[in-house]
N, C-alpha and C positions, 0 to 999 in steps of 0.2 A: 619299396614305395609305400606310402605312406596311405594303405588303404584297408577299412575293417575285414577281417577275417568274415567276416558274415557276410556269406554273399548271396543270401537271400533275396532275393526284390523285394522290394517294399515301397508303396507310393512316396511320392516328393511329400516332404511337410510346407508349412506355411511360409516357410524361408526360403525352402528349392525352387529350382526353377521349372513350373509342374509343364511347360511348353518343350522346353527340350527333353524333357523326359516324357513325355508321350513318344514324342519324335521318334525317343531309339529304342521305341519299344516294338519300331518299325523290323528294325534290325535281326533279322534270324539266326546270326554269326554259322550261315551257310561256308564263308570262306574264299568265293568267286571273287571278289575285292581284291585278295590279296595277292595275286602275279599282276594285276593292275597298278599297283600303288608304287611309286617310285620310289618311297623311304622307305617298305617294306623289300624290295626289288635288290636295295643296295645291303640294306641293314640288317633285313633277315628278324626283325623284334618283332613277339606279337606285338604291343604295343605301340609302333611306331607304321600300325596299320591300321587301313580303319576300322575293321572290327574291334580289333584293340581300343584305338581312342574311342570308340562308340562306348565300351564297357567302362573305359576312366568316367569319362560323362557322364555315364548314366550312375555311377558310382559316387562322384560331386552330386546331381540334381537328388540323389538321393540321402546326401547326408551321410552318404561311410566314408568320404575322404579324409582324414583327420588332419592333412595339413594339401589344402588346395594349390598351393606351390610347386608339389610334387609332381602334377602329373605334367604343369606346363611346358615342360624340357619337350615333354612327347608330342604335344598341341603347336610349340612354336616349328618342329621338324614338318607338319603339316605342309605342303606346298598348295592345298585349296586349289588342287587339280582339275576334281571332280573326276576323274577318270572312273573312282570307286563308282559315281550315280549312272555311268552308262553298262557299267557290271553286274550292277545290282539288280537282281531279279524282282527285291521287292518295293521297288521304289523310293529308297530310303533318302531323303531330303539332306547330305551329310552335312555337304556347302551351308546351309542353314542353323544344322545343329551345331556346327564348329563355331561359326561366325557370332551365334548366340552366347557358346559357353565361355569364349574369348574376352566378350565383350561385359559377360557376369563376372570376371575374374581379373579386366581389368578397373571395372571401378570399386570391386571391393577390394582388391588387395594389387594397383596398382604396380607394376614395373616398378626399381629403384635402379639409381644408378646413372654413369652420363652417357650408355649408350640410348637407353629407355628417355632418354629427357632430349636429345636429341630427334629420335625418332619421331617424339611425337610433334617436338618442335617444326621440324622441319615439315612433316606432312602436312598441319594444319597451318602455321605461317608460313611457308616458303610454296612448296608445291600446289596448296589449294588458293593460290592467288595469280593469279597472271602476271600480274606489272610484278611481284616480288622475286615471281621464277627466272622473268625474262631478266631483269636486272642483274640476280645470279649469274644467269649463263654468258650476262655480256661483260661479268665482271672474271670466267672463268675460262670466256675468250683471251681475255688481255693476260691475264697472266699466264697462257698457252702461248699468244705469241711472245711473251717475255722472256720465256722459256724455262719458268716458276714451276712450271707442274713437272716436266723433267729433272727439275732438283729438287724438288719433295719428293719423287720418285728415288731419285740417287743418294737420298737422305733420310729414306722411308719413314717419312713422314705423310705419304700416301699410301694405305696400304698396299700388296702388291695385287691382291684380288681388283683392287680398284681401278687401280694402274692399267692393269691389261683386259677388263671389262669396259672401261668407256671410252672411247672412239674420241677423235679429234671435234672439240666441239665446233660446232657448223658458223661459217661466218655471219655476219650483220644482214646479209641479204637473206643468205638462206634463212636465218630466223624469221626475217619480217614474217607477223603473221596476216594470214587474210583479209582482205577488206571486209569488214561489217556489211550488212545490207543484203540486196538485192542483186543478185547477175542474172543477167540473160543468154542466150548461145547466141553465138559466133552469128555474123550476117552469111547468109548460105546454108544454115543447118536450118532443119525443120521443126519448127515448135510442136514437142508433145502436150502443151496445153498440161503440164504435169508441174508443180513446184514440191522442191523438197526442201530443211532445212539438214545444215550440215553441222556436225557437233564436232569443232575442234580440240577440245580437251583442253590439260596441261601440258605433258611431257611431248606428247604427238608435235606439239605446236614448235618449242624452239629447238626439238634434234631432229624431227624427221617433218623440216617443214615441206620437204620437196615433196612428201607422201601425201599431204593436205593439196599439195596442186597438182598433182597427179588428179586429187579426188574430182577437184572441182573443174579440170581440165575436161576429164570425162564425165562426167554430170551434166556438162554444158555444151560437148559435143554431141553426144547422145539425144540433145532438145529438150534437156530440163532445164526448167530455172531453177536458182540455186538461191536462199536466205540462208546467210551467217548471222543469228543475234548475237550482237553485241554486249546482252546483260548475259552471257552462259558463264555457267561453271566448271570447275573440274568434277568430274563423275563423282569421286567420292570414294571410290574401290578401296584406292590402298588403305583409308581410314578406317575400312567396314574388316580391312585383312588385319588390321592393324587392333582391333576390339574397340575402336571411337565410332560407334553408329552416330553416337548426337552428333558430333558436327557434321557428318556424312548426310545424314538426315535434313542440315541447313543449308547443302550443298546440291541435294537431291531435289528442296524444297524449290530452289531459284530454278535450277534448270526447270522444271515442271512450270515452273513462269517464264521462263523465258519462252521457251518453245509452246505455250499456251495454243496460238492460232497454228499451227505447223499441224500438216495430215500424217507425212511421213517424216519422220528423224533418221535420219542417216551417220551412220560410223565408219571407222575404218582403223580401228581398236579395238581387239575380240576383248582384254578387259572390261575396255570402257563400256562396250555396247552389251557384254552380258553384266554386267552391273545394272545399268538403265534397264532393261529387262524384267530388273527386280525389286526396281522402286516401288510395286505395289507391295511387298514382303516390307521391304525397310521401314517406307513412312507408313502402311496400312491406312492407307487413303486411298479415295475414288480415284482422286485425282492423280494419286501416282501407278495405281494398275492403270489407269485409262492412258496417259505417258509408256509405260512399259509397252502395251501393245501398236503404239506408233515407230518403234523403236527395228531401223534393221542393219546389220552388217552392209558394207559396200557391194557384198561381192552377192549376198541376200537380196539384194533391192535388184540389181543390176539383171542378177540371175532370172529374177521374176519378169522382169519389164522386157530384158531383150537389148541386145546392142543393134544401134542404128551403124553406129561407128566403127570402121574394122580396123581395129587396132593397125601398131607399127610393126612389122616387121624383125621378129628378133629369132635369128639362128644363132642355135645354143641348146644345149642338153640341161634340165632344168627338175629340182624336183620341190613340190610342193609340201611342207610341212606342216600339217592342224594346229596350232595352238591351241591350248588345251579348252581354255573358256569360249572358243569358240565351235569345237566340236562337241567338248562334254556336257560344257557350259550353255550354249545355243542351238543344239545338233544341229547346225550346219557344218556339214562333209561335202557334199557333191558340188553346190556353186560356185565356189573356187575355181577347180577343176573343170567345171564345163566350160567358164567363162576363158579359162588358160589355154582352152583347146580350139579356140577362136583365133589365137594370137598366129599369126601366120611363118613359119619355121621354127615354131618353140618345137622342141621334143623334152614332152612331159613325162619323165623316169619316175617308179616307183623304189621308196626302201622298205626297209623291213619295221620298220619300227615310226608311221605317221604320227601317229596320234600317244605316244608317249609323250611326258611333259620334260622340257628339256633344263630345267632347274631354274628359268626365271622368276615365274611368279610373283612380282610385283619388285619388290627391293628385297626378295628371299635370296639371293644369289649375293647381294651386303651383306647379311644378316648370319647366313648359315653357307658361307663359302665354302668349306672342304666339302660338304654335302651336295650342294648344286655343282660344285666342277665335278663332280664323281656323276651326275645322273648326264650333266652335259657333255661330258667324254664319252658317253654311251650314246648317246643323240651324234654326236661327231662319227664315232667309228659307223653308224648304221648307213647314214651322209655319206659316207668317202665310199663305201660299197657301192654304190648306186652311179660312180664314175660323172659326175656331175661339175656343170660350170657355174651352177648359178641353182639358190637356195631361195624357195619362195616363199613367205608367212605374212600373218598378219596381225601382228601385235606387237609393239615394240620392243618391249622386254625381251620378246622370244629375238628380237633380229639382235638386238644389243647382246645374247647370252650366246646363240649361234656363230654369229661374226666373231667374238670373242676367243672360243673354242676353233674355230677354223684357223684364224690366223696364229693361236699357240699352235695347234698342230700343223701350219706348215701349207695345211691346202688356201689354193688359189679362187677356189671360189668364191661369190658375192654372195651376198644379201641383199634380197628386194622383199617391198610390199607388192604382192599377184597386182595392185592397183596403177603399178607403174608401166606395166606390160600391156596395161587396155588403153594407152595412152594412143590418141589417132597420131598419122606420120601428119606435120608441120608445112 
């Protein structure tokens, strides 16, 4: 690796980046990180832990990396867990430092290449638009029912990581997304005098549109009103995982307009919502810490408020899995779970292994698939221990990377959003 022998510290120069290098100076290289981290877990590298990438970093901010390329192999292995920040005894911002050094290393010495021209293609035209995503998916319908994606499968011309990763895309109905505006609850429920505003996203919207009305299903029987604006955007996340804060930044910017009048912002996406979270870090404006603190998970809001509504009825042995961004990410742990324990014949099983991150991490499971199928056949084996019919989380990726895993391996159980289960009986 391409790094000075002298490994003296020495402050950032006028070129370094003197912000992340304060950061990891947070860093004790105490070691407690390292059975936390899932590429260290697998891989066994110092390096490909965070203590490790902390000392590449801090190694860049200081001007001994002689070729800053080098150490990227070990920063793009990163899955931006965060599991290291709930380890950490000293606080250490990693999520932060990572996302900064990423984002130094992508505009000076940009990705080459047509997977890098891709990536960012698609994140910033395709995903960060609505009308260009849905039009994707309804053009990725037609050729699913044409039976096109099965012979680019039989022609590998899809890779095969891809193939048995994505799920039959959802019909014309289930995509429609939500009405813009204003709803009210049901005639017969009791108005809580409460409005919230709901933040649909990008991907949430045309694969798991049934999770969005689940949301607002419950939202509105419970006696909230519920605003969908109209002018929102996609969170911004994968661009910020991706080292593109600026356009993340003009993405972070709308939503913090759109949701302008809104008290509380509601999710039902552990990325999307610990993202929002951290609009005041991103844009470092009032206005986007003031956004971040409106900002809660479904099962956070719900948790607080209290259900009016007692769910339906579901016998079944069930266990609930943390997403990472949303336990290490948001420490929320316990709302999920209390809220699951309302549902009337659930039996809530525990495994051994919750709050491990199971190799989604945004499009890390495209990107670095022999790596995420190794960390998600570990998530799978801990799952099948637990004797269970039904897999609960709340993040997309994690249901996309799970479901994936279960159906290679053979088990019959499902994947739900926890928000499908607080649904009242009809």
């Amino acid at each position: 690796m391409a790094v000075s022998s002298d490994c003296r510290s020495s402050a950032p120069g006028a070129s370094a980046d003197a912000d992340v290098y304060a950061r990891t100076l947070d860093c004790v290289h105490c070691g407690l990180c390292l059975p936390a981290c899932p590429t260290h877990q697998v891989l066994g590298v110092e390096a490909d832990s965070p203590r490790g990438r902390i000392y590449l970093m801090r190694a860049l901010a200081e001007g001994r990396v002689q070729d800053p390329a080098a150490i990227r192999p070990f920063l793009d292995r990163c899955l931006d867990c965060r599991a290291c920040e709930t380890a950490c005894p000293s606080g250490v911002k990693y999520g932060e430092i990572l996302e900064s050094t990423k984002a130094k290393l992508e505009q000076e010495r940009p990705q080459r290449g047509l997977r890098a021209f891709l990536v960012r293609f698609l994140l910033w035209h395709v995903v960060a638009r609505q009308r260009r995503l849905r039009a994707m998916f309804a053009l990725a319908r037609g050729a699913e029912v044409l039976g096109l994606r099965w012979l680019a499968t039989k022609l590998r011309l899809l890779p095969a990581h891809m193939a048995r990763l994505l799920p039959p895309v959802p019909s014309a109905a289930e995509r429609r997304p939500l009405r813009p505006g204003l709803h009210h609850p049901p005639a017969g429920v009791t108005p809580r005098g409460k409005r919230v505003a709901l933040f649909t996203g990008c991907i949430m919207e045309p694969m798991f549109g049934r999770v969005h009305r689940a949301t607002l299903q419950v939202l509105l029987a419970n006696g909230f009103e519920v605003e969908v604006p109209a002018a929102q955007r996609c969170c911004g996340a994968l661009l910020v995982h991706a080292g593109m804060p600026g356009p993340a930044r003009q993405l972070a910017a709308a939503n913090v307009r759109a949701f302008a009048d809104a008290d509380v912002v509601v999710n039902n996406s552990a990325g999307c919502g610990c993202a929002m979270k951290e609009y005041g870090h991103l844009l470092g404006t009032a206005d986007g810490a003031a956004f971040a603190t409106k900002c809660r998970d479904i099962s956070e809001f719900l948790a607080a408020e209290g259900l009016s509504a007692t769910p339906a009825e579901c016998r079944t042995k069930a266990a609930y899995d943390d997403p990472c961004h949303l336990c290490h990410g948001q420490g929320v742990r316990a709302q999920p779970r209390q809220l699951l324990a309302q549902v009337p014949g659930l039996e809530l099983a525990a495994h051994d292994k919750p709050e491990d991150c199971c190799g989604s991490a945004g499009i890390y499971n495209l990107l670095q698939p022999e790596l995420a199928g190794e960390i998600g056949r570990r998530k799978i084996e801990s799952l099948a221990k637990a004797g269970i019919d039904l897999v609960l989380t709340g993040n997309p990726g994690c249901m996309l990377q799970i479901d994936s895993h279960l159906r290679a391996a053979g088990h019959k159980a499902r994947v739900r959003h926890p928000i499908e289960l607080l649904v009242p009986p009809s």
